[in-house]
C-alpha atoms as an extended CHARMM CRD file, in Angstrom:
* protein
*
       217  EXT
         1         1  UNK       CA              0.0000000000        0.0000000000        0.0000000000  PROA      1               0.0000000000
         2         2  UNK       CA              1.4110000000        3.7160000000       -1.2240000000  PROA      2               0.0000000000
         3         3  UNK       CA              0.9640000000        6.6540000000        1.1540000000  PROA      3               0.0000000000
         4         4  UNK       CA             -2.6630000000        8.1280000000        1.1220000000  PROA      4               0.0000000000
         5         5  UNK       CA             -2.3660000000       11.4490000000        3.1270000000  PROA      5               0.0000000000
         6         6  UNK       CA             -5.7420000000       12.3600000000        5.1750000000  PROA      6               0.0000000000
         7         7  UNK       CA             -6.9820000000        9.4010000000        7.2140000000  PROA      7               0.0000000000
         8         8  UNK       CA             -9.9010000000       11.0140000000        9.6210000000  PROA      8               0.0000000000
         9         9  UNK       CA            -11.3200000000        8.8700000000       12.2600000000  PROA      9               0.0000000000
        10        10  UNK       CA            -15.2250000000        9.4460000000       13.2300000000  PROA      10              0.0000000000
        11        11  UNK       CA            -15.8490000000        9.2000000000       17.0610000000  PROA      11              0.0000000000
        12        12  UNK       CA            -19.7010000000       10.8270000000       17.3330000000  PROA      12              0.0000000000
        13        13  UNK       CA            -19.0060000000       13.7570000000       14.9370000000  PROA      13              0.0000000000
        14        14  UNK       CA            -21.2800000000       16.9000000000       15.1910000000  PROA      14              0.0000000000
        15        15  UNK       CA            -22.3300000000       16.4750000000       12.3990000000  PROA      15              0.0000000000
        16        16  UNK       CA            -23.5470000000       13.3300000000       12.6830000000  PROA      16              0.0000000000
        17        17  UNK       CA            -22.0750000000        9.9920000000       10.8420000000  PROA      17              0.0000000000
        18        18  UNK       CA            -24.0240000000        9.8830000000        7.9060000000  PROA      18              0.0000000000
        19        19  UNK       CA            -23.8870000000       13.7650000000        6.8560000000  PROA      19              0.0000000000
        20        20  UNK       CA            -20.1410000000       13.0430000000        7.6110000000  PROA      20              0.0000000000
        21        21  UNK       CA            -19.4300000000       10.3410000000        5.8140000000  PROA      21              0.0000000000
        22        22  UNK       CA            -21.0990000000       11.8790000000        3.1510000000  PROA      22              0.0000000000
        23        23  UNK       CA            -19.2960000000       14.9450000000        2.8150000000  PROA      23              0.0000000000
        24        24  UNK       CA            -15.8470000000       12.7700000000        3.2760000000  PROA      24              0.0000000000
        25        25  UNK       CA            -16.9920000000       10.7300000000        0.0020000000  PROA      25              0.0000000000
        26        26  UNK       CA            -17.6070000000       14.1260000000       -1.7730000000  PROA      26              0.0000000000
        27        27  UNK       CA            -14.2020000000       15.2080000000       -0.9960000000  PROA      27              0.0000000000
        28        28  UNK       CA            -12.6980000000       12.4860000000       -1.7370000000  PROA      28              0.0000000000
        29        29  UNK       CA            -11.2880000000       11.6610000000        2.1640000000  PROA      29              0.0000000000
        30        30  UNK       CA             -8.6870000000        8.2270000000        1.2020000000  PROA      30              0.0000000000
        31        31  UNK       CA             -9.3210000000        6.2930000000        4.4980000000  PROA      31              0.0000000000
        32        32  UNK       CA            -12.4270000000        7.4240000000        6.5480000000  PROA      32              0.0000000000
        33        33  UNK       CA            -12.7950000000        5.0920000000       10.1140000000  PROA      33              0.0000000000
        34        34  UNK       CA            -15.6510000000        4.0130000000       12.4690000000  PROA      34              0.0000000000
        35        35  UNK       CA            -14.7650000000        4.1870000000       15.5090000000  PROA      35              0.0000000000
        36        36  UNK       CA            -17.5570000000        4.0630000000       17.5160000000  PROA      36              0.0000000000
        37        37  UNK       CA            -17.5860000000        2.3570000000       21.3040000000  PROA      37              0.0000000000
        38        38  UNK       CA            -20.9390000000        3.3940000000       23.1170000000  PROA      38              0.0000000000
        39        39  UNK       CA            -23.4430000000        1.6990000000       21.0060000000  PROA      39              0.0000000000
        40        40  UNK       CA            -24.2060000000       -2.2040000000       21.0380000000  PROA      40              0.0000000000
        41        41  UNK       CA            -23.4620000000       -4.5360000000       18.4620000000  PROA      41              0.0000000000
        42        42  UNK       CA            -26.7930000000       -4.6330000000       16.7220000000  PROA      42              0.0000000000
        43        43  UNK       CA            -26.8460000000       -0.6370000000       16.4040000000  PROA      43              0.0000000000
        44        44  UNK       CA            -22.9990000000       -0.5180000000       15.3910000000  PROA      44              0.0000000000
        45        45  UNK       CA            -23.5400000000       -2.9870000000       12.9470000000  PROA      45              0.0000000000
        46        46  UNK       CA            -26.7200000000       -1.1320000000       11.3230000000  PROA      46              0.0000000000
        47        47  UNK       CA            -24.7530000000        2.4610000000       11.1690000000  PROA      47              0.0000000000
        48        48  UNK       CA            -21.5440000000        0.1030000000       10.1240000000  PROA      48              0.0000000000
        49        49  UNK       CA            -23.8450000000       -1.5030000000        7.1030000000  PROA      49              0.0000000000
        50        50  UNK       CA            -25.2620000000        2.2730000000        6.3320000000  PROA      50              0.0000000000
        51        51  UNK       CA            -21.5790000000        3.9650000000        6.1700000000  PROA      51              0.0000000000
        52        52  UNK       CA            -20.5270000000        1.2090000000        3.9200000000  PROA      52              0.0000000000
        53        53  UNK       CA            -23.0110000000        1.7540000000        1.4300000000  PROA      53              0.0000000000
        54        54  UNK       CA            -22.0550000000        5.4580000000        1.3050000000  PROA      54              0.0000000000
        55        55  UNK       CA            -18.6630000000        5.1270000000        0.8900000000  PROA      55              0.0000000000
        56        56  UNK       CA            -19.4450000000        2.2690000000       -1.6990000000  PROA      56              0.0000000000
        57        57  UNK       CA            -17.7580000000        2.7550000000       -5.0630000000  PROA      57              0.0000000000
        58        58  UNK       CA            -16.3880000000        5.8700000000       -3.9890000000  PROA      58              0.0000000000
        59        59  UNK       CA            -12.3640000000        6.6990000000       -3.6170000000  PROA      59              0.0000000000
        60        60  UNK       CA            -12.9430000000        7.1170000000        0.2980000000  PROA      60              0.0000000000
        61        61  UNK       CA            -12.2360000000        3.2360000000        2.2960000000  PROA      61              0.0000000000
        62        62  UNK       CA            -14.3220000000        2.5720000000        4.8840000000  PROA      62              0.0000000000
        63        63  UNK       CA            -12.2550000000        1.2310000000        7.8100000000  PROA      63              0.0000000000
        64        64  UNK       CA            -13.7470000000       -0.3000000000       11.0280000000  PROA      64              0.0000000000
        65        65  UNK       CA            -12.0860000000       -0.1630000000       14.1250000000  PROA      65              0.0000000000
        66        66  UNK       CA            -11.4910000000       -3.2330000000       16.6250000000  PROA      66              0.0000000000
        67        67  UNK       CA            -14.2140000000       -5.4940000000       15.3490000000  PROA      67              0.0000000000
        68        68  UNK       CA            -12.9980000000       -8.0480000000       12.4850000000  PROA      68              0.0000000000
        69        69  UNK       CA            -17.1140000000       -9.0160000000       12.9140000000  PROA      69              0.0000000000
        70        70  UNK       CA            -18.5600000000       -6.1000000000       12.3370000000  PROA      70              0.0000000000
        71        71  UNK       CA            -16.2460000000       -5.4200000000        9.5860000000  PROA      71              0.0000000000
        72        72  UNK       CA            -17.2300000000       -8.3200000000        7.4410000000  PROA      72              0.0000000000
        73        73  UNK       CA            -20.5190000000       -8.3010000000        7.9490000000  PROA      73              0.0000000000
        74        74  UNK       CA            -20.7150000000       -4.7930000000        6.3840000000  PROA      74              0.0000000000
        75        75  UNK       CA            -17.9080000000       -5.2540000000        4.0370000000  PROA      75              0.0000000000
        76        76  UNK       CA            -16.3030000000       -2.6370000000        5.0820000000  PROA      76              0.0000000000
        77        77  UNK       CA            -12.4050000000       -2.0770000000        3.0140000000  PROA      77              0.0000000000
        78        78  UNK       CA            -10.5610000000       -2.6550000000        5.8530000000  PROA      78              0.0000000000
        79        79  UNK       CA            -10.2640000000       -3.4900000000        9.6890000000  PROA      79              0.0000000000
        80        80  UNK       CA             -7.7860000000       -1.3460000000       12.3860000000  PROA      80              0.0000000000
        81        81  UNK       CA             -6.4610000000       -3.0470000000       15.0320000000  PROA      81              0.0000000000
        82        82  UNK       CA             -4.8580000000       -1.8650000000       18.5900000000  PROA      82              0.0000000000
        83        83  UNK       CA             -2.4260000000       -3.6750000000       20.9610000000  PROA      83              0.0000000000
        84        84  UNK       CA             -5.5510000000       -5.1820000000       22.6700000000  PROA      84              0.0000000000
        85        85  UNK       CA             -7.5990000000       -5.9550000000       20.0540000000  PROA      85              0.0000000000
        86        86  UNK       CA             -6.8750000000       -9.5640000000       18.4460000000  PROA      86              0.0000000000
        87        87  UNK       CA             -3.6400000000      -10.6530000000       16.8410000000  PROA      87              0.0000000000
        88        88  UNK       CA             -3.1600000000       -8.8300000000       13.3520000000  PROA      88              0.0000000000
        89        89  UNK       CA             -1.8210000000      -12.4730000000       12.2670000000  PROA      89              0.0000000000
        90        90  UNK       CA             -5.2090000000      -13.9270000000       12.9700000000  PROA      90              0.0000000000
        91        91  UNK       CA             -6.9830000000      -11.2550000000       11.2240000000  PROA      91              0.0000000000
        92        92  UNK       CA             -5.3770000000      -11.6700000000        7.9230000000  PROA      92              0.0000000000
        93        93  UNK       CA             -6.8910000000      -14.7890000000        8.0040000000  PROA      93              0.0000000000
        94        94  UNK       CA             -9.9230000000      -13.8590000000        8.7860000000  PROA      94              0.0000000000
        95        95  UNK       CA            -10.3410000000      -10.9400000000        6.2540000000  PROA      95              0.0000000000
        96        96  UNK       CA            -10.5630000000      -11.6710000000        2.5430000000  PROA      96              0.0000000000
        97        97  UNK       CA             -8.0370000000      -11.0790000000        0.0430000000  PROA      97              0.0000000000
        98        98  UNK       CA             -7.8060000000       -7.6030000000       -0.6710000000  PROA      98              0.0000000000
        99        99  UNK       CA             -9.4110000000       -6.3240000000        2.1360000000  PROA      99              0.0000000000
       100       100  UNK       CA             -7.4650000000       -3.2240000000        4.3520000000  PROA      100             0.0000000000
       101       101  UNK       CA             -5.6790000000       -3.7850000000        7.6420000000  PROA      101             0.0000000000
       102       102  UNK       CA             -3.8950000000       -1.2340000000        9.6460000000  PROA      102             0.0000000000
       103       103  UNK       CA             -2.7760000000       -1.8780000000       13.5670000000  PROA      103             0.0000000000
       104       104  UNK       CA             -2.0520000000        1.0990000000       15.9140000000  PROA      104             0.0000000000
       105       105  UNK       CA              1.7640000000        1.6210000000       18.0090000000  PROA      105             0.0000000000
       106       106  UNK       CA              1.8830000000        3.9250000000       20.9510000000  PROA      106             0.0000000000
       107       107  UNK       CA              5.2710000000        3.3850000000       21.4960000000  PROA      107             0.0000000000
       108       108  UNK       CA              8.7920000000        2.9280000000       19.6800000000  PROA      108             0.0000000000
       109       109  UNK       CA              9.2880000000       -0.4240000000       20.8260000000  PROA      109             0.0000000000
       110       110  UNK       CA              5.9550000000       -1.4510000000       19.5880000000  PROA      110             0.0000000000
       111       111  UNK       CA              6.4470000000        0.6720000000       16.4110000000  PROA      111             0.0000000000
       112       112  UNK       CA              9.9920000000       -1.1680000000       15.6210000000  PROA      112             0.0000000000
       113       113  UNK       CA              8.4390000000       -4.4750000000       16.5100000000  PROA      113             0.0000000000
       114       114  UNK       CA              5.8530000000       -4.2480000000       14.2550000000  PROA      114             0.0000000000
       115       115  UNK       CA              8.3360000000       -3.1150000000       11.3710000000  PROA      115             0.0000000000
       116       116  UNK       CA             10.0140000000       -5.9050000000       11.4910000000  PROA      116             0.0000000000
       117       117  UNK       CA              7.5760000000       -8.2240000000       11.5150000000  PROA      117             0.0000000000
       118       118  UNK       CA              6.3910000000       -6.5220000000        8.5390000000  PROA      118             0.0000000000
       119       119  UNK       CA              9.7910000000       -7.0390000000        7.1070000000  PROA      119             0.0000000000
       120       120  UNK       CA              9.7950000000      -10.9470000000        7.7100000000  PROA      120             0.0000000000
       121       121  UNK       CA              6.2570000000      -11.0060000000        6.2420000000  PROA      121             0.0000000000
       122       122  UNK       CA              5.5400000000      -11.2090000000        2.5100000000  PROA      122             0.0000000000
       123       123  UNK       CA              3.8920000000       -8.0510000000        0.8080000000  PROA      123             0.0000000000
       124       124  UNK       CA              0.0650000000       -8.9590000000        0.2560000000  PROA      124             0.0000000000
       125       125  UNK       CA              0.4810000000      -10.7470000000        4.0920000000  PROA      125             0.0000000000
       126       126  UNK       CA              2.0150000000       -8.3860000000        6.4370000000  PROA      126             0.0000000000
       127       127  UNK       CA             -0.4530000000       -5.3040000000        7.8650000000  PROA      127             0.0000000000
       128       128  UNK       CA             -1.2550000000       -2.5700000000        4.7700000000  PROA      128             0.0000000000
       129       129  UNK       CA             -0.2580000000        0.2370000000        7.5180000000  PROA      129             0.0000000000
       130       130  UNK       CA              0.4050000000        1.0650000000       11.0380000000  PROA      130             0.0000000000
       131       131  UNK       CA             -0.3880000000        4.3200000000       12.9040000000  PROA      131             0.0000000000
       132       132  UNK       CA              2.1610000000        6.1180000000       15.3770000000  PROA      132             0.0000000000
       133       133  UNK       CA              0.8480000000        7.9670000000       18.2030000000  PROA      133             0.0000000000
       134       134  UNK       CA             -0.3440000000       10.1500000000       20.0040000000  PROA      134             0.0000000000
       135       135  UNK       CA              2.4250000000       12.5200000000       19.1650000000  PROA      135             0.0000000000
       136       136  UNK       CA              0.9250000000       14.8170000000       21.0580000000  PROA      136             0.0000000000
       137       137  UNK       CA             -1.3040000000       14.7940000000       24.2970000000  PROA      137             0.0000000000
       138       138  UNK       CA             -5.1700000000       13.8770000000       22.8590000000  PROA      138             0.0000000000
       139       139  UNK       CA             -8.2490000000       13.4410000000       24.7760000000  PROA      139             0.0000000000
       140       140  UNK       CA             -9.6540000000       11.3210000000       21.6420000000  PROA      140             0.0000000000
       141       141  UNK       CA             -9.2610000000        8.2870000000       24.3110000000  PROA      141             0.0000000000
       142       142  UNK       CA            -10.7340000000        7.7400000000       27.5580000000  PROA      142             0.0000000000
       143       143  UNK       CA             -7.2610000000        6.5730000000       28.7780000000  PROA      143             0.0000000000
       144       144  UNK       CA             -5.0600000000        8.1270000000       26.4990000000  PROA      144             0.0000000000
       145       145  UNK       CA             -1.0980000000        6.8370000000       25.9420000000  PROA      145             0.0000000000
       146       146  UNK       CA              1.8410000000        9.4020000000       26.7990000000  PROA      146             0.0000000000
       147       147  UNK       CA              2.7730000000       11.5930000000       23.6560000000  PROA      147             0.0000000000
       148       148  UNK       CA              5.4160000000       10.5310000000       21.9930000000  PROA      148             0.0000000000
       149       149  UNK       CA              6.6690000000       13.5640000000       20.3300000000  PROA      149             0.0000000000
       150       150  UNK       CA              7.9000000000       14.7260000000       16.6610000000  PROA      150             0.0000000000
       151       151  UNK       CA             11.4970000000       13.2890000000       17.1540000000  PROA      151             0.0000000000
       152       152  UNK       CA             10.7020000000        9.7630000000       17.6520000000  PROA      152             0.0000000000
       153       153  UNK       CA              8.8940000000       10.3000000000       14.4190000000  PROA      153             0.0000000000
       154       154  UNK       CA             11.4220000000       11.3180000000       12.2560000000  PROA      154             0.0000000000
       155       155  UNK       CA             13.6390000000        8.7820000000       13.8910000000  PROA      155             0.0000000000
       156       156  UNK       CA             10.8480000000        5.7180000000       12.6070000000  PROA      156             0.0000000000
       157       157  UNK       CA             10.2160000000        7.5630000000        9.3170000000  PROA      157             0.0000000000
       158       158  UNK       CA             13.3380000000        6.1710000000        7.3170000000  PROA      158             0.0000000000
       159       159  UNK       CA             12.8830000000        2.1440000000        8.7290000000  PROA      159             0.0000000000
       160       160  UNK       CA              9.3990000000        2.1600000000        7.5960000000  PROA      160             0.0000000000
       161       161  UNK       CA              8.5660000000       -0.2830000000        4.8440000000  PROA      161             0.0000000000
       162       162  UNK       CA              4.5870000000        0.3760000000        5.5470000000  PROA      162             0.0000000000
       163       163  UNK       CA              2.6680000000        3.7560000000        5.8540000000  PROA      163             0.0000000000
       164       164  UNK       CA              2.8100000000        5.2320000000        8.8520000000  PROA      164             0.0000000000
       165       165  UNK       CA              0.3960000000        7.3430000000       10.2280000000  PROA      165             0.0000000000
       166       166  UNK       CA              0.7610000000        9.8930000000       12.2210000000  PROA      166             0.0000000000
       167       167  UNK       CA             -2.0260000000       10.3020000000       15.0610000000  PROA      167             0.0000000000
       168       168  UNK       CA             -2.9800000000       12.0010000000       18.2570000000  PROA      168             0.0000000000
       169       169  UNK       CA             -3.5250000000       15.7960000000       18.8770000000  PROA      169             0.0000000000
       170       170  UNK       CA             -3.2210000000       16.6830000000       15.4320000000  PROA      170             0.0000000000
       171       171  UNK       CA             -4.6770000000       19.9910000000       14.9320000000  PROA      171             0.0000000000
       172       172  UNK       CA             -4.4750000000       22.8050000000       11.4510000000  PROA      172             0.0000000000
       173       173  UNK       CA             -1.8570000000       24.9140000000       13.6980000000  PROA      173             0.0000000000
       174       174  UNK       CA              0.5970000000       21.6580000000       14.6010000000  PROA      174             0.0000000000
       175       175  UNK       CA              0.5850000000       20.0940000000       11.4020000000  PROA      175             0.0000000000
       176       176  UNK       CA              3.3110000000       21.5990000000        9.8230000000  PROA      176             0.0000000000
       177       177  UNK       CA              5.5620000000       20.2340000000       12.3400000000  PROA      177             0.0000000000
       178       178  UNK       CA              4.2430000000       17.1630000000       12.1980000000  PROA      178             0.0000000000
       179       179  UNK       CA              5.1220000000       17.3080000000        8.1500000000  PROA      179             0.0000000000
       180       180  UNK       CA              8.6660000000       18.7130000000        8.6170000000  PROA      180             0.0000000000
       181       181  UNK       CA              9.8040000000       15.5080000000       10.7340000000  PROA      181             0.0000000000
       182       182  UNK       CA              8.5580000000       13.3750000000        7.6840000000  PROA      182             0.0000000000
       183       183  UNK       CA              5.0510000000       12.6690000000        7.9310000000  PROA      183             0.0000000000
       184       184  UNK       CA              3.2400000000       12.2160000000        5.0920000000  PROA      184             0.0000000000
       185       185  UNK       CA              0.1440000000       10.2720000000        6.1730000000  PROA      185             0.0000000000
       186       186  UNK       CA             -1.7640000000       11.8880000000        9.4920000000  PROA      186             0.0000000000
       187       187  UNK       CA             -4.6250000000       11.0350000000       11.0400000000  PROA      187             0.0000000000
       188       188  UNK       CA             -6.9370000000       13.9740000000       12.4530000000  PROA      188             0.0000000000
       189       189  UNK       CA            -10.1220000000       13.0100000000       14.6760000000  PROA      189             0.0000000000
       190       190  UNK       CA            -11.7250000000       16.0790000000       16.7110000000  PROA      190             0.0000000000
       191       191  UNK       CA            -10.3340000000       18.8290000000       14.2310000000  PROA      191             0.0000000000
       192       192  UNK       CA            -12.8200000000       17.3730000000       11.9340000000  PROA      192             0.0000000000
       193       193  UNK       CA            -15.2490000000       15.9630000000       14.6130000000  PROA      193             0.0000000000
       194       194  UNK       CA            -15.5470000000       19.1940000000       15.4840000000  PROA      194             0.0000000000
       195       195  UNK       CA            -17.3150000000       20.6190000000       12.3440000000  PROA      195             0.0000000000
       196       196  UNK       CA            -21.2310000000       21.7190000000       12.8510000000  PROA      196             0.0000000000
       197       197  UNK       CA            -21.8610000000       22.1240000000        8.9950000000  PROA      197             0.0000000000
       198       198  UNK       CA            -20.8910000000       19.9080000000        5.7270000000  PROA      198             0.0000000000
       199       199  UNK       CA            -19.1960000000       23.2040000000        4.2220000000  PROA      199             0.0000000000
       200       200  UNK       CA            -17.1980000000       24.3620000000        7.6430000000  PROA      200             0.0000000000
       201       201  UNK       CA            -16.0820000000       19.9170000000        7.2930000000  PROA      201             0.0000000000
       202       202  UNK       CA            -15.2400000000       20.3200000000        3.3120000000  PROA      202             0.0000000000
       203       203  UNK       CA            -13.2630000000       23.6260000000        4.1700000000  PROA      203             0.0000000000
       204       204  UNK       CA            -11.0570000000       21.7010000000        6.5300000000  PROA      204             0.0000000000
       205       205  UNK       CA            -10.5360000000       19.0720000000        4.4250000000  PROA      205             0.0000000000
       206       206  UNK       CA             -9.5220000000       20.8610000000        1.8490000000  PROA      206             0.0000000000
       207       207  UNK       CA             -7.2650000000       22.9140000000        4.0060000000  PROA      207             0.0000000000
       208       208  UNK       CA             -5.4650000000       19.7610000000        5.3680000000  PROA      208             0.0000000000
       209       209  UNK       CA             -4.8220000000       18.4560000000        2.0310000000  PROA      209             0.0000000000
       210       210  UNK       CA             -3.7380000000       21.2630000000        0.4780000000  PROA      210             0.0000000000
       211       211  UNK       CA             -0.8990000000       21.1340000000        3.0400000000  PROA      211             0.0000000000
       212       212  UNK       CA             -0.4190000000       17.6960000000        2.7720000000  PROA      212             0.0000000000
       213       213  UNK       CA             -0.1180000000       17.8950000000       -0.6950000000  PROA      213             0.0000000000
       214       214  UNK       CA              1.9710000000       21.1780000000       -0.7450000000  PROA      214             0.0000000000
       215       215  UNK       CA              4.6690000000       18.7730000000        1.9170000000  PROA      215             0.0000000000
       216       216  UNK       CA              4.9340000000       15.9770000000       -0.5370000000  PROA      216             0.0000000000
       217       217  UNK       CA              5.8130000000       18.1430000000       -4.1330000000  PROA      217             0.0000000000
């Protein structure tokens, strides 16, 4: 899998999921995630099956969070998995061929474990991407991890043979750091949660991908 860019996670937006997910599809939003953990599993699984139909045929992937379940029972693109969540090994079996799977790091020693397993794994077979975070404090988790800084960042960047992502207090006036130590793909949550209107949500996006795009030429 190639770098992507904008990867925005949904954790009860404003604007609500659907009008969100909509207006990601319009703009064109690469990787778009559920990540939703106050509903039960017969409501997740009936906003899961409605997201996937918007983002169906469209260039936006619909990613589900923790739940290799819900995720194929929706066919969503892709599943994300955390340290806790089941073995990424074990869901590449599970998911069909083709189908998306990222796993999340929250620290370097997880972050260079993970690359090289990825490096002892064939390409097709290892994880598609892995995020890196937070970098900086976040409240996006009820628990959250200590930040980790731009440093350690730009140290990882060069022994990456996945994407990395970027993640955790990610806002407009931070990102340029973030870009300078080498990111190229970041993941924003409450900067776009945030949004009360589908233009005030295109406006960011196309803010943040301006400047990812402007980082990468």
């Amino acid at each position: 899998m190639k770098d992507f860019g904008l990867y925005i996670v949904m954790t009860a937006p404003t604007l609500g999921y659907h009008a969100f997910t909509e207006t990601c599809v319009q703009e064109e939003v690469p990787m778009l995630q559920l990540r939703e953990k106050n509903l039960c599993d017969p409501k997740l699984l009936e906003l899961a099956r409605d997201l996937a139909q918007i983002t169906k045929g469209s260039k936006t992937r619909f990613i589900i969070n923790d739940r290799p379940d819900i995720a194929a029972l929706c066919d969503a693109d892709g599943l994300h998995l955390g340290p806790e969540d089941i073995a990424w090994q074990d869901a590449r079996h599970l998911l069909p061929k083709g189908k998306i799977l990222g796993v999340s790091t929250h620290s370097m020693t997880e972050a260079q474990s993970m690359i090289r397993q990825c490096k002892a794994e064939a390409e097709g077979y290892r994880p598609d991407y892995m995020s890196f975070g937070p970098i900086y404090p976040t409240v996006a988790k009820a628990i959250p991890d200590p930040p980790l800084g731009t440093a350690l960042l730009k140290q990882l960047m060069p022994s990456a043979i996945i994407p990395i992502v970027a993640i955790g207090g990610i806002f407009r006036h931070n990102l340029s750091e973030i870009l300078s130590n080498g990111a190229r793909n970041i993941c924003m949550i409450r900067y776009f949660g945030a949004a009360v209107s589908s233009s005030e949500l295109s406006h960011k996006i196309h803010n943040i991908k301006s400047a990812l795009q402007e980082a990468i030429s």
